[in-house]
NUMI-294104 format. One record per atom (N, C-alpha, C): residue number from 0; atom name; residue in three letters; y, z, x. Coordinates in nm, 2 decimals. Atoms other than C-alpha are relative to their C-alpha. Example, Ala and Ser with C-alpha at 12.3 -4.5 7.8 and 13.67 -1.06 7.14 Angstrom:
REM residues 2
seq/atom/type/c2/c3/c1
0/N/ALA/-0.12/0.00/0.09
0/CA/ALA/-0.45/0.78/1.23
0/C/ALA/0.12/0.00/0.09
1/N/SER/-0.11/0.00/-0.09
1/CA/SER/-0.11/0.71/1.37
1/C/SER/0.11/0.08/-0.08
REM end
This chain:
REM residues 80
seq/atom/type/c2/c3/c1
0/N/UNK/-0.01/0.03/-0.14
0/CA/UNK/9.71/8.96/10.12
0/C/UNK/0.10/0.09/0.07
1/N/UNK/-0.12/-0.10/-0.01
1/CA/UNK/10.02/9.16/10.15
1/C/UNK/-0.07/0.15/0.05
2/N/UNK/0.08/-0.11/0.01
2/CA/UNK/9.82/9.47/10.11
2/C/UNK/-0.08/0.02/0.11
3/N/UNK/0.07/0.04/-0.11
3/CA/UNK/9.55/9.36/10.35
3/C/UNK/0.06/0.01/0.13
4/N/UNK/-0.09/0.01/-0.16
4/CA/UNK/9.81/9.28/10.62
4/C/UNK/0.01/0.12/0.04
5/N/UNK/-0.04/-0.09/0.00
5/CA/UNK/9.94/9.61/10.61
5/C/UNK/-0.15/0.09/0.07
6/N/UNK/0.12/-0.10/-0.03
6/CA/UNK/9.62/9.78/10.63
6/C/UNK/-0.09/-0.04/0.15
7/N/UNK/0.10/-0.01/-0.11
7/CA/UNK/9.48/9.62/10.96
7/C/UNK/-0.15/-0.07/-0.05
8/N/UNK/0.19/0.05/0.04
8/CA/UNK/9.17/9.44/10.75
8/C/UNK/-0.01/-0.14/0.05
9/N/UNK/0.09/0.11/0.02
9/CA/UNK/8.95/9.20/10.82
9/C/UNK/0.03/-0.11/-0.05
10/N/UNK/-0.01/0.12/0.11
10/CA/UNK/9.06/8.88/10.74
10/C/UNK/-0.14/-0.09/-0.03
11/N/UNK/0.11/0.11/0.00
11/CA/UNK/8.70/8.71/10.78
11/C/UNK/-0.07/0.10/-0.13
12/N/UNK/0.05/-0.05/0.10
12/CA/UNK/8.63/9.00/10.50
12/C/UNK/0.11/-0.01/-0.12
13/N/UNK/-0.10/0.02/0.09
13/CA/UNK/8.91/8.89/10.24
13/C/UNK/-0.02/-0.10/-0.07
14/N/UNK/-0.01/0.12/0.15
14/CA/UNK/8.88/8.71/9.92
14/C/UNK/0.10/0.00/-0.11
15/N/UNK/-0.13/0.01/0.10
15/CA/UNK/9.13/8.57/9.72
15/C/UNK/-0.08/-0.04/-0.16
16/N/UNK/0.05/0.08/0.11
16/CA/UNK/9.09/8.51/9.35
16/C/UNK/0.11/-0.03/-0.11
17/N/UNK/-0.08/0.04/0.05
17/CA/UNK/9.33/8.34/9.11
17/C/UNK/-0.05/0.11/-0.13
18/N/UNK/0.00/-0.07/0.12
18/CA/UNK/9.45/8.59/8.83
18/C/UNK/-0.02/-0.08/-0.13
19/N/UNK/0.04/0.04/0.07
19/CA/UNK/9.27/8.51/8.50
19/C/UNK/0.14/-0.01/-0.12
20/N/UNK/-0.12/-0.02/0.09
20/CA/UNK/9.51/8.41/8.23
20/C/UNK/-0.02/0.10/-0.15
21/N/UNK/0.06/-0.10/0.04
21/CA/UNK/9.55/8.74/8.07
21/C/UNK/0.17/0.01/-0.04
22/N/UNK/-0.12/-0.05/-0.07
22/CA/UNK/9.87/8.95/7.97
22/C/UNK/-0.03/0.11/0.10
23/N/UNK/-0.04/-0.12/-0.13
23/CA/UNK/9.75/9.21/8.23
23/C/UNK/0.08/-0.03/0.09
24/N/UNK/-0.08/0.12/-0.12
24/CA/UNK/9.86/8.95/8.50
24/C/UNK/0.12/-0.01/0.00
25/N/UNK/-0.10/0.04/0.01
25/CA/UNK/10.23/8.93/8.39
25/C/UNK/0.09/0.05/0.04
26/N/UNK/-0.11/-0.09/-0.14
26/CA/UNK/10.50/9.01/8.66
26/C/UNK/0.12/-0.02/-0.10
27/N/UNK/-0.12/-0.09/0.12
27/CA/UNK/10.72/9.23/8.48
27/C/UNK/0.13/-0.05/0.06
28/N/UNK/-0.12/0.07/-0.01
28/CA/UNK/11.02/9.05/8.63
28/C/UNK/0.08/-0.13/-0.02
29/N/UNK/-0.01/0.16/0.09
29/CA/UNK/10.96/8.71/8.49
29/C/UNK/-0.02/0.02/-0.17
30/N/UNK/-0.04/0.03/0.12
30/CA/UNK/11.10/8.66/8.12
30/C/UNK/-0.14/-0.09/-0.05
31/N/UNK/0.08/0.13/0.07
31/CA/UNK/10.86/8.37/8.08
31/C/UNK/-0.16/0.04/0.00
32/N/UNK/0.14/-0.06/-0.02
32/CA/UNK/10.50/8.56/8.10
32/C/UNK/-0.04/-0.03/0.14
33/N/UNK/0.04/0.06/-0.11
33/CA/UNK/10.27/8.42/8.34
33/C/UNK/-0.03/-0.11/0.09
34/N/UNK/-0.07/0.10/-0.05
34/CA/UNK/10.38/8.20/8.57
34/C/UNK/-0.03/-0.03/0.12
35/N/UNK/-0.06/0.04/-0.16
35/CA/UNK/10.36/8.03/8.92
35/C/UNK/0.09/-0.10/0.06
36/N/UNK/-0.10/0.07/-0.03
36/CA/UNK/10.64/7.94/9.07
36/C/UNK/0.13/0.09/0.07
37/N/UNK/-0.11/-0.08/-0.04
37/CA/UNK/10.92/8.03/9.33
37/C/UNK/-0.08/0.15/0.07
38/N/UNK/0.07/-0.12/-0.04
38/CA/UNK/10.66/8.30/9.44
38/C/UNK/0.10/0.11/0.03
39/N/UNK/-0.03/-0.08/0.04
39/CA/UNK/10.80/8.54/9.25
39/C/UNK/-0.08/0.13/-0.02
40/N/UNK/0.14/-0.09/-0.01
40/CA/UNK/10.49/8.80/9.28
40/C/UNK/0.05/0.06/0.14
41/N/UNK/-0.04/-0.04/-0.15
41/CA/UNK/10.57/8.81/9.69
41/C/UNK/0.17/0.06/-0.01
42/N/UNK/-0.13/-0.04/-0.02
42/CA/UNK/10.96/8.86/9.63
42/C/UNK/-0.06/0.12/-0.09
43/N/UNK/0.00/-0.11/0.12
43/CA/UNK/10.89/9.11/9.33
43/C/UNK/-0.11/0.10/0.07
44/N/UNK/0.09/-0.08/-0.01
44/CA/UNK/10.60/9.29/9.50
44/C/UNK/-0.07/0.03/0.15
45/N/UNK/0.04/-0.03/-0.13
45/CA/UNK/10.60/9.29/9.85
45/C/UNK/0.06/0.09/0.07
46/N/UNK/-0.04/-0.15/0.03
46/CA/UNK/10.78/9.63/9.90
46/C/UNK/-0.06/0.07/-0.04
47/N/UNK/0.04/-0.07/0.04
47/CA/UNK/10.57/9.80/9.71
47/C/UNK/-0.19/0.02/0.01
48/N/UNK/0.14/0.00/-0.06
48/CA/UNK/10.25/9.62/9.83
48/C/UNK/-0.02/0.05/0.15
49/N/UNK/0.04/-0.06/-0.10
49/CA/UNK/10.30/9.72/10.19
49/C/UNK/0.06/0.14/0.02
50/N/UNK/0.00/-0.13/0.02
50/CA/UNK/10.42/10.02/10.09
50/C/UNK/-0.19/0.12/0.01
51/N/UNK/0.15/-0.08/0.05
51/CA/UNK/10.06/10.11/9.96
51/C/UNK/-0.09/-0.06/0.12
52/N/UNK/0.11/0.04/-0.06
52/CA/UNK/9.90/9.93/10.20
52/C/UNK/0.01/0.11/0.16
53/N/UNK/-0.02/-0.08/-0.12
53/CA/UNK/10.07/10.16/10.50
53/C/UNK/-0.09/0.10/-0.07
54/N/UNK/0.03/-0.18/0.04
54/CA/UNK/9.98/10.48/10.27
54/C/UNK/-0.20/-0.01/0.01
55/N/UNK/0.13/0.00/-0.03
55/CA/UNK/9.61/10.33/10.26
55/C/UNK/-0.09/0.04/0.07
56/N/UNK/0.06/0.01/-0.14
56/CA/UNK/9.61/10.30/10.62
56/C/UNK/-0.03/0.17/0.03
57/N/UNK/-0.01/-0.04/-0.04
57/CA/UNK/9.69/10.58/10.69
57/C/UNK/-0.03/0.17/-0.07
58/N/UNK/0.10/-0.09/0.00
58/CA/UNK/9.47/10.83/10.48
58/C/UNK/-0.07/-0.06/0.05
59/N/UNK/0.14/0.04/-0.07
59/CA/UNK/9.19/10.63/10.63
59/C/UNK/0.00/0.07/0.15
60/N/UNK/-0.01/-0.05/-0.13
60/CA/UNK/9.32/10.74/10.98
60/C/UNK/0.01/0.15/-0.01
61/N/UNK/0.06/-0.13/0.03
61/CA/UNK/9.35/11.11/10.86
61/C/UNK/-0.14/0.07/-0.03
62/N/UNK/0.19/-0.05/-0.01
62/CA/UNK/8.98/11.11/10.73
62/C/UNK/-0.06/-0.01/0.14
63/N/UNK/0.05/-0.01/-0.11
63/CA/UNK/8.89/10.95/11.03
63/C/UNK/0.04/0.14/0.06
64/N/UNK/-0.04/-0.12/-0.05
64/CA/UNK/9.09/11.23/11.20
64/C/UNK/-0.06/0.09/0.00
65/N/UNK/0.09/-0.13/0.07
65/CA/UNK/8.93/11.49/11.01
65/C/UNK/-0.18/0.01/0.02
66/N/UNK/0.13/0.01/-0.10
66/CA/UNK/8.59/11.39/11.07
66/C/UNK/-0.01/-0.02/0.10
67/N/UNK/0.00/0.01/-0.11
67/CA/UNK/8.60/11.29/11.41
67/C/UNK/0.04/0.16/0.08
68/N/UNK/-0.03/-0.08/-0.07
68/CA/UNK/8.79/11.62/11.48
68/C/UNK/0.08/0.00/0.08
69/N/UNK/-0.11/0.02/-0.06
69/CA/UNK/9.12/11.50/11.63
69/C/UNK/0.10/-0.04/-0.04
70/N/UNK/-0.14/0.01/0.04
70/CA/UNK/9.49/11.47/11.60
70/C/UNK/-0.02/-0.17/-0.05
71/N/UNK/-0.01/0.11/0.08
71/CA/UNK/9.56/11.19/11.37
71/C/UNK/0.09/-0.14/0.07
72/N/UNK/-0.10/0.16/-0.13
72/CA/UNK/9.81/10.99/11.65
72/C/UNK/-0.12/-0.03/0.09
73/N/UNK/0.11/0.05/-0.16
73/CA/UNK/9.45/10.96/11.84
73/C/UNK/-0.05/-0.15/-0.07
74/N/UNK/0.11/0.10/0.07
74/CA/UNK/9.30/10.72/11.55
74/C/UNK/0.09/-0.11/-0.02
75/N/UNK/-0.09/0.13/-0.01
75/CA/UNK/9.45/10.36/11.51
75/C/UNK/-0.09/-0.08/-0.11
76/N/UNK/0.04/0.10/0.04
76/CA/UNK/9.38/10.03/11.27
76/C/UNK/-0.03/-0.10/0.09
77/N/UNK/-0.05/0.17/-0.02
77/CA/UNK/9.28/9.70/11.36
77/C/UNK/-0.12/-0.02/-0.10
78/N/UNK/0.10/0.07/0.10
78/CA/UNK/9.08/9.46/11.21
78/C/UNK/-0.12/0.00/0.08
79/N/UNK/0.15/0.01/-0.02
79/CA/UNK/8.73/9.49/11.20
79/C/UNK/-0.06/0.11/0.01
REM end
């Protein structure tokens, strides 16, 4: 959702789905595997998720750019 935010999407197009119990899943900053609790995922990963979610945005707005054929401060996000 983090991610999402960042990017200007669609929330009526966003699905959430609970991570399967896996070790892929396991936030490398908790000792204890995988866990919920203290939403430690959002402190541990929310820096680096709207990190990527700006950088998303904002090749999307260069392609746009590039196809369209205009300076890339012309093109914007929102949702939808």
């Amino acid at each position: 959702m983090i991610l999402a935010d960042e990017m200007e999407a669609d929330w009526q197009m966003i699905k959430t789905e609970t991570a399967p119990v896996n070790s892929d899943y396991i936030n490398p900053e908790s000792n204890s595997g995988q866990i919920t609790a203290g939403s430690l995922s959002v402190k541990g990963f929310w820096d680096p998720l709207r990190k990527a979610g700006a950088a998303v945005k904002l090749k999307l707005r260069q392609a746009a750019a590039q196809r369209w054929r205009i300076p890339v401060e012309e093109c914007s996000a929102r949702s939808g």
